[in-house]
SEMARLO-748879 format. One record per residue (C-alpha): residue number from 0; y, z, x. Coordinates in Angstrom, 2 decimals. Layout:
NUM Y Z X $
...
END
This chain:
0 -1.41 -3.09 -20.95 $
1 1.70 -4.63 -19.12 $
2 2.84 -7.71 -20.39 $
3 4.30 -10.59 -18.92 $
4 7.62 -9.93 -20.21 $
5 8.98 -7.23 -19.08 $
6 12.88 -5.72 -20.34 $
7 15.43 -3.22 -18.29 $
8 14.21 0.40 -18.18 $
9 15.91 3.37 -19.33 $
10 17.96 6.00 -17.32 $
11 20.02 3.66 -15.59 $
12 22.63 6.42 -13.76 $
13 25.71 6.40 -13.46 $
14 28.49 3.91 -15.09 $
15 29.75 3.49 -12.16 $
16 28.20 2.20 -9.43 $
17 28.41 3.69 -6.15 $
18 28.76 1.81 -2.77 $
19 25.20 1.97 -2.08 $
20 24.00 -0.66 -4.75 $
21 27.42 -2.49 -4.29 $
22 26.24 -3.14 -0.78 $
23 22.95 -3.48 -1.34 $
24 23.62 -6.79 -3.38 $
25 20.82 -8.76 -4.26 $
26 20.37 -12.00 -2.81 $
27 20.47 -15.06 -5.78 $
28 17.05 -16.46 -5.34 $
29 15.50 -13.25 -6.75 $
30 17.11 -13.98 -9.88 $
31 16.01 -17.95 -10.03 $
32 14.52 -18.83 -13.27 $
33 11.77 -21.36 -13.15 $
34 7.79 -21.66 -13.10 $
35 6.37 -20.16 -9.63 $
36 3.67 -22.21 -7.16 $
37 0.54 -22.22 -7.14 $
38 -0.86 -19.79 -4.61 $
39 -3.02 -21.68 -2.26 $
40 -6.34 -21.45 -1.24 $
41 -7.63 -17.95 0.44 $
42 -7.06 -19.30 3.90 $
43 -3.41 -20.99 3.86 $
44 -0.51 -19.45 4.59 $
45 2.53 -19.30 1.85 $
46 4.55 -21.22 4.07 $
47 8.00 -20.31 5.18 $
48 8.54 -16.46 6.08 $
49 11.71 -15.15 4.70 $
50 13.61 -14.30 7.71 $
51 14.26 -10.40 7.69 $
52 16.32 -10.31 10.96 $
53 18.97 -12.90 9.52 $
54 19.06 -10.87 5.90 $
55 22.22 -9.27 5.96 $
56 20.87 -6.06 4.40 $
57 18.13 -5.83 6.78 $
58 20.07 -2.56 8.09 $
59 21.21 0.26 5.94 $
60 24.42 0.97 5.36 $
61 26.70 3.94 5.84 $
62 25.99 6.14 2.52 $
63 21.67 6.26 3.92 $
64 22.88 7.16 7.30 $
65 22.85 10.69 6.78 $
66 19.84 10.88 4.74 $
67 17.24 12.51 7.42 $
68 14.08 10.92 8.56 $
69 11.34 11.94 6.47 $
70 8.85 10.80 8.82 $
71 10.10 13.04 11.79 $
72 8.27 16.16 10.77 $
73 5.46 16.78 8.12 $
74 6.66 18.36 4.86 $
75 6.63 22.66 5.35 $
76 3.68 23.99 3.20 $
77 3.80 26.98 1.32 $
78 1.52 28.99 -1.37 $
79 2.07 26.90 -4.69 $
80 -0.93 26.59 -7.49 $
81 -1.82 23.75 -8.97 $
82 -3.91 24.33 -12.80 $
83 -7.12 26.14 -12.10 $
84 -6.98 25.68 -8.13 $
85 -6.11 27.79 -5.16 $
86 -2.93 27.50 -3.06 $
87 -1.56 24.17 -2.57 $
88 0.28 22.64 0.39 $
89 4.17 22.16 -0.50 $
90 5.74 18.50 -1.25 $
91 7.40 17.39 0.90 $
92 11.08 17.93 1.80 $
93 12.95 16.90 -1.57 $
94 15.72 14.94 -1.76 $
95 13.72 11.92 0.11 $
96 14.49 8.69 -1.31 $
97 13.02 5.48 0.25 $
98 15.94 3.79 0.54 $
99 16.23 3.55 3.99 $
100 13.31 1.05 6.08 $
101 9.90 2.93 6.01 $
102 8.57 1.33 8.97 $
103 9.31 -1.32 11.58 $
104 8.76 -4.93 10.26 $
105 7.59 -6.81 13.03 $
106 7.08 -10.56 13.22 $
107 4.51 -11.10 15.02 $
108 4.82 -14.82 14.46 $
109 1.29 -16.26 15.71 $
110 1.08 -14.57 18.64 $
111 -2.37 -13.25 17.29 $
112 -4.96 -15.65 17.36 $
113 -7.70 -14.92 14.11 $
114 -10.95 -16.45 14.92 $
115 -14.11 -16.29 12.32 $
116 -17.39 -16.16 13.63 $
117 -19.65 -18.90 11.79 $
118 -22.81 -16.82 12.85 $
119 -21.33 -13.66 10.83 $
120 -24.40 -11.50 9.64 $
121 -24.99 -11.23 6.26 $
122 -24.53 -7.59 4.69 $
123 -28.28 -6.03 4.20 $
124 -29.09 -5.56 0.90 $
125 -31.47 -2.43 -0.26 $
126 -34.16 -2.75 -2.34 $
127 -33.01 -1.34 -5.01 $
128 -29.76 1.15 -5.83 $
129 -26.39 0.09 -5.17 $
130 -25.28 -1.77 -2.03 $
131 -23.33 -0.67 1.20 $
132 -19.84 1.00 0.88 $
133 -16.64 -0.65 2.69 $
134 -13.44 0.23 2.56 $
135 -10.70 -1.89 3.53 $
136 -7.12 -0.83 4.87 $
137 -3.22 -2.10 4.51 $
138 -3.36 -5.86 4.63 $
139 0.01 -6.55 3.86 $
140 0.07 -10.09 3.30 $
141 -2.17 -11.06 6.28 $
142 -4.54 -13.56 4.74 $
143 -6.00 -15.19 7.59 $
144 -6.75 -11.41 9.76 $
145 -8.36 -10.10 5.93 $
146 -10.58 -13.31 5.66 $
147 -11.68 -12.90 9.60 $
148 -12.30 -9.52 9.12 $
149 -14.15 -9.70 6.09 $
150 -16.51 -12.51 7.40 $
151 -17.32 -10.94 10.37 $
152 -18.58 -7.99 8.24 $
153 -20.74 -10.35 6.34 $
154 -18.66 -9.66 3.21 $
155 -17.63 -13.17 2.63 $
156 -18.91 -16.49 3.95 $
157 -17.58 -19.47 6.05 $
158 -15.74 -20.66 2.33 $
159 -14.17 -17.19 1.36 $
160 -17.08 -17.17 -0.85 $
161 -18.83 -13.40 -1.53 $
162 -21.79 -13.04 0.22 $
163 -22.49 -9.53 0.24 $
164 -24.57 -9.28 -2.79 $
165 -24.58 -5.59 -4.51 $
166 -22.28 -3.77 -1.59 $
167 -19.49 -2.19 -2.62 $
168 -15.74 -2.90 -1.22 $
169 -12.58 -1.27 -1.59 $
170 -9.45 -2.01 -1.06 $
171 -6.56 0.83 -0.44 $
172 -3.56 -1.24 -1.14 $
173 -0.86 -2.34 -0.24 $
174 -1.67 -6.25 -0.34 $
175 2.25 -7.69 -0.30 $
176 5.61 -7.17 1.80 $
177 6.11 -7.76 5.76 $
178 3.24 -10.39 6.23 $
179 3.26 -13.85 5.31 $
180 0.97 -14.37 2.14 $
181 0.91 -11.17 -0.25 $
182 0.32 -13.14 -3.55 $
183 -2.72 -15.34 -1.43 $
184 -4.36 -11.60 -0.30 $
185 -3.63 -10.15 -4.12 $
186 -5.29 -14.08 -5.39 $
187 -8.30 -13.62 -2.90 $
188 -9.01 -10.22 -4.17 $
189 -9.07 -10.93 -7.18 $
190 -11.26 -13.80 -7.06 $
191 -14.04 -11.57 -5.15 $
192 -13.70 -8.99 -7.95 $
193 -15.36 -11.52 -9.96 $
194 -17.89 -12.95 -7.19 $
195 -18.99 -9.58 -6.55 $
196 -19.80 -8.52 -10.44 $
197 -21.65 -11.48 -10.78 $
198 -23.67 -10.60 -7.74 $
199 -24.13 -6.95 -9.09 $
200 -21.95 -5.57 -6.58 $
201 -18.13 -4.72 -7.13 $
202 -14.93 -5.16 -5.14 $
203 -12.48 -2.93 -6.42 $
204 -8.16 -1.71 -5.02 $
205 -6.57 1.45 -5.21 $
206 -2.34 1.15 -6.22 $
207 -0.15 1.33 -3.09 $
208 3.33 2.29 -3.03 $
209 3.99 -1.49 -2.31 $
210 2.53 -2.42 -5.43 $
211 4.52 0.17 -7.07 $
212 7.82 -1.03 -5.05 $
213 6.89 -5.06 -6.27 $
214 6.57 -4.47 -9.88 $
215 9.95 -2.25 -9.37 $
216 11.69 -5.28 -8.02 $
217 10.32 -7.66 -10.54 $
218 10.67 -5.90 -13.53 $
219 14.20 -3.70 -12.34 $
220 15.86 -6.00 -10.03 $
221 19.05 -4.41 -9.05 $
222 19.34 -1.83 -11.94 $
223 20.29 1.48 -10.29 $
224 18.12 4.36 -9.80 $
225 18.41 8.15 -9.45 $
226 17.16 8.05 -5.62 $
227 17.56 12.06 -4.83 $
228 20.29 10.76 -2.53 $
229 22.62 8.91 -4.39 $
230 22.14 5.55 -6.15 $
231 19.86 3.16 -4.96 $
232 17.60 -0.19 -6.21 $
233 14.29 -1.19 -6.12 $
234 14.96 -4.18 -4.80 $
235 17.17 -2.98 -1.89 $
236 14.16 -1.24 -0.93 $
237 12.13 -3.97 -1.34 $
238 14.06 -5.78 0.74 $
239 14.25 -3.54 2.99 $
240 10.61 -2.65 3.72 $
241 9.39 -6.39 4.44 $
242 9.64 -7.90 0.83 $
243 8.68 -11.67 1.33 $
244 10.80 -14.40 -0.67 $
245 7.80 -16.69 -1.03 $
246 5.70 -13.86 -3.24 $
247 8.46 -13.23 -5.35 $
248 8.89 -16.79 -6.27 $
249 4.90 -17.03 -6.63 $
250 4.33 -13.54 -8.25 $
251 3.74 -14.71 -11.46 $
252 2.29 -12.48 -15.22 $
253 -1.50 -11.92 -14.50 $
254 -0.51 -10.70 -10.91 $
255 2.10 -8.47 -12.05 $
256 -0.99 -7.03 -15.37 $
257 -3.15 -6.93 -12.16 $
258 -0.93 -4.52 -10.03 $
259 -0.65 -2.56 -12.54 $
260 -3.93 -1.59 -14.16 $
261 -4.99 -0.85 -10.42 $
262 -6.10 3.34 -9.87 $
263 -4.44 5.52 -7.68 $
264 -7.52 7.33 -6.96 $
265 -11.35 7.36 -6.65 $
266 -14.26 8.79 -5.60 $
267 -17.53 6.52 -3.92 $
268 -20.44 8.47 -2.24 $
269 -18.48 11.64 -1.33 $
270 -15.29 10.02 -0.12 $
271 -11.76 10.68 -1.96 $
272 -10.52 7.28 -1.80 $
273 -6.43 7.26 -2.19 $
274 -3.99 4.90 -0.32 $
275 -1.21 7.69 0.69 $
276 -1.15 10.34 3.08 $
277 0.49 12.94 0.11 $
278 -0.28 15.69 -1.51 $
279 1.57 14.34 -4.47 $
280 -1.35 13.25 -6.24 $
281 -1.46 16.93 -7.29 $
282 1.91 16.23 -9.70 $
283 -0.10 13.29 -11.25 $
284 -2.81 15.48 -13.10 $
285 -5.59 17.43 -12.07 $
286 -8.83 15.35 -12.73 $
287 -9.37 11.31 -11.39 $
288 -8.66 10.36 -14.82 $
289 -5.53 12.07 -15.34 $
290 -4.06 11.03 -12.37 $
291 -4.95 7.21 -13.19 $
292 -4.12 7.78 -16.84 $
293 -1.00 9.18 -15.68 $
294 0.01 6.34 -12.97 $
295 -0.54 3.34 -15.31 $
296 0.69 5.16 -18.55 $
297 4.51 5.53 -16.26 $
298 4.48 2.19 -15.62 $
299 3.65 0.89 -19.08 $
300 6.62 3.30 -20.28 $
301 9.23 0.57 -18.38 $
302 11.28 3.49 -17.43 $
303 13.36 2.54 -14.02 $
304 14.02 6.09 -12.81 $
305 10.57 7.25 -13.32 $
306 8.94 4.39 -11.80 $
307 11.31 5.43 -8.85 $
308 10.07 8.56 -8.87 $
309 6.80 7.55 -8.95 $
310 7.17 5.19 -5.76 $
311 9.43 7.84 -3.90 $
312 6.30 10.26 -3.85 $
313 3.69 7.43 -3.09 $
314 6.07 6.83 -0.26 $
315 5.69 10.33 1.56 $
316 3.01 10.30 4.60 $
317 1.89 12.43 7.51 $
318 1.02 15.36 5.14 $
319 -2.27 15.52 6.73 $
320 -0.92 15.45 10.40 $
321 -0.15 18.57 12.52 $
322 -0.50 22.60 11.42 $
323 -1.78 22.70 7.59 $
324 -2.80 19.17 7.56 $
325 -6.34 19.99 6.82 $
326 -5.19 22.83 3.98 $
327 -3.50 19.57 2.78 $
328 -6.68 17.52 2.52 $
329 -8.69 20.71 1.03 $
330 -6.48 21.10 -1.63 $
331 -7.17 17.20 -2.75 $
332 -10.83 17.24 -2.30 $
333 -11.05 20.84 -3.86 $
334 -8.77 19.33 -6.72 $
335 -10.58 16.09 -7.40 $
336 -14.05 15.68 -5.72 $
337 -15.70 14.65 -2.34 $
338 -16.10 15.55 0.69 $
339 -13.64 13.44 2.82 $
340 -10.48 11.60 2.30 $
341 -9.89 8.02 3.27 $
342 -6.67 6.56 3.06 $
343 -4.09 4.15 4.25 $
344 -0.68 3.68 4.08 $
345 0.51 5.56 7.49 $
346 -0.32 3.33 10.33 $
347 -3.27 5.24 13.30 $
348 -0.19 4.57 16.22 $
349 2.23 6.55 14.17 $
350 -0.42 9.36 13.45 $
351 -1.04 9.16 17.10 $
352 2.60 9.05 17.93 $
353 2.10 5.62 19.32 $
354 4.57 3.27 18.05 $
355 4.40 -0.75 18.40 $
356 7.42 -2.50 20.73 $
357 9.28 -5.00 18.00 $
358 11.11 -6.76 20.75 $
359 7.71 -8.50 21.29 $
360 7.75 -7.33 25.12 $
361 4.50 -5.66 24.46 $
362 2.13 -8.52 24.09 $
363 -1.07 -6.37 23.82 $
364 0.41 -4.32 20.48 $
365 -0.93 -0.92 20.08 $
366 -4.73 -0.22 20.79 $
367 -6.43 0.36 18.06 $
368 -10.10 -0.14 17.62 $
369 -11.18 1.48 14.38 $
370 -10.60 3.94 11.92 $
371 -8.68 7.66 13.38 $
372 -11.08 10.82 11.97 $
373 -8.51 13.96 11.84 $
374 -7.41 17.31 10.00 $
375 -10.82 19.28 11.45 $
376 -12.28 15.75 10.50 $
377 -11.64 15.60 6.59 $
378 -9.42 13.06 6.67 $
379 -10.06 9.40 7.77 $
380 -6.70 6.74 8.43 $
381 -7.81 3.06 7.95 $
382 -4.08 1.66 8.51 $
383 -5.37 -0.27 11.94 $
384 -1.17 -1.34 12.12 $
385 -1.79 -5.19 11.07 $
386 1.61 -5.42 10.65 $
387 2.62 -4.49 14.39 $
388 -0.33 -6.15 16.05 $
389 -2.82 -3.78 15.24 $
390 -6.24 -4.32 13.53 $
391 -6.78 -4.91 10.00 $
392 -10.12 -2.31 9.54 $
393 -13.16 -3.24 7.17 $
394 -15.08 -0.47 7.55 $
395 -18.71 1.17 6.03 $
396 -18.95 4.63 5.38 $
397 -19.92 6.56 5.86 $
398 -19.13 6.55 9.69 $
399 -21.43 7.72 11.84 $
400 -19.04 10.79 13.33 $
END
């Protein structure tokens, strides 16, 4: 178990600091000592949005500039065997280090109005066995779109409340960073965890990489890191990829246990459920156990650089796209179970090569309507793109394609 206090890991690089983490200074607030706010109520918003456009680190200086786009082209695959499996797809491209932005952050301000239907159908219940299975993609601190999309599934009623009796919901991750209320989404989910047990149903979430990259910059700060590409910090990359002031100064012990605990990986009525688009699962072990054993044992360790390391491979995406994308998703489902694999992380318009305007020109954001089925159909995407417009998907599987 993680506890609340939590000390400096080990492997801390070089003595001497390079120009990357000297320019990547931390801002002071992230340091501020002092007891953190309550987090409100699962409909209100945490208030003030930190303000990435006017961060001075919101672009990434000269040492990343040569550090090539991972996201251009899918990892090459080639014949390597994991324990007791056939051939498995190659990791992608090393060297990658997520130090420069991952995706757009987009403020979308309230230019999307969320409505909730009062007349939402409750979920049908069966008469006996377990209940329906959801799964819910990124959220990324968009409280208000999460509660409107989970009422007008019939998961939750007009209070937040649970109202979906013995179904079954989970969540992919990623909870926090780029929208306005991570710490309300990570408080709401928890508080259904309980409704739902109590109802003899479960809500359950999978670990993101943004988990993974919040606990680094609570726990690391600015302590340097072996990136693959020099020296880097988790919190420059926090900052970087949409980290919100307000959750830091609200993230608070029983969060931070939460996070941490959470599985990488599971499987639910013949779906692989994972949050990433990688094929580095395979490095994590080579059961569903192992792989969560593995996940929570590095991050009870408190070791910076392998907690890097452990982000840096969550990070990777798109292994599923283009030639050998479906060799990619056999390998997982022949390593650990099911039939499918539904994940999040990688936003449909990028799979589809359709990429959201973030000069706000394009009022009508990118045109997603529910989840994208690809790689000869063994893979499902449930990132709708909240974060530029998009849809934040609730979805029952199995789907009827």
């Amino acid at each position: 178990m993680v506890e609340g206090s939590m000390t400096q890991g080990a492997g801390q690089g070089p003595e001497m600091r390079t120009p990357t983490v000297r320019d990547f200074r931390v801002p002071a607030y992230v340091h501020e000592a002092g007891p953190y706010a309550q987090s409100p109520g699962p409909y209100a918003r945490s208030g003030e949005v930190y303000d990435q456009t006017a961060d001075p680190y919101a672009e990434a200086p000269e040492p990343y500039a040569e550090v090539p786009d991972p996201y251009a082209q899918p990892g090459p695959y080639a014949g390597q065997t994991p324990p007791g499996e056939g051939a498995r797809p190659a990791a992608e491209p090393e060297g990658y280090t997520p130090t420069q932005r991952d995706l757009p952050v987009i403020n979308r301000g309230d230019t999307v109005q969320v409505t909730v239907d009062p007349e939402a159908v409750p979920v049908p219940q069966p008469a006996d066995g377990p209940g329906p299975l959801y799964v819910v993609g990124d959220v990324h601190g968009y409280l208000d779109e999460l509660v409107a999309a989970l009422r007008e599934k019939g998961l939750i009623d007009i209070d937040g409340s649970w109202s979906a009796g013995t179904s079954r919901l989970w969540f992919l991750g990623d909870f926090t960073d780029r929208g306005p209320d991570g710490i309300g989404v990570i408080d709401l989910v928890m508080r259904l965890s309980a409704e739902a047990a109590a109802a003899g149903g479960y809500c359950k979430a999978l670990m993101g990489n943004h988990e993974l990259l919040l606990l680094g910059a609570k726990r690391f700060g600015d302590t340097p890191v072996n990136s693959g590409a020099g020296t880097a910090t988790f919190q420059a990359a926090w900052l970087l990829n949409g980290g919100q002031k307000t959750d830091m100064e609200r993230l608070q012990d029983h969060h931070l246990q939460w996070m941490a605990r959470l599985d990488a990986m599971e499987v639910a009525d013949g779906h692989l459920l994972v949050h990433s688009d990688t094929t580095a699962y395979l490095d994590y072990g080579d059961s569903i156990e192992a792989v969560n054993d593995t996940v929570r044992e590095t991050l009870t360790r408190n070791d910076a650089d392998e907690c890097w390391d452990l982000f840096r491979k969550f990070t990777k995406r798109f292994a599923f796209r283009d030639d050998g994308g479906a060799q990619a998703v056999r390998s997982l489902l022949d390593m650990y179970g099911g039939s499918r694999i539904v994940h999040g992380h990688s936003p449909i318009p990028y799979l589809l090569g359709e990429v959201g305007s973030e000069d706000g020109e394009d009022s009508s954001g990118p045109l997603v309507e529910g989840p994208h089925v690809y790689a000869d159909g063994l893979a499902i995407a449930m990132d709708g793109g909240v974060t530029m417009a998009g849809k934040l998907l609730v979805q029952q599987l199995p789907l009827d394609s």
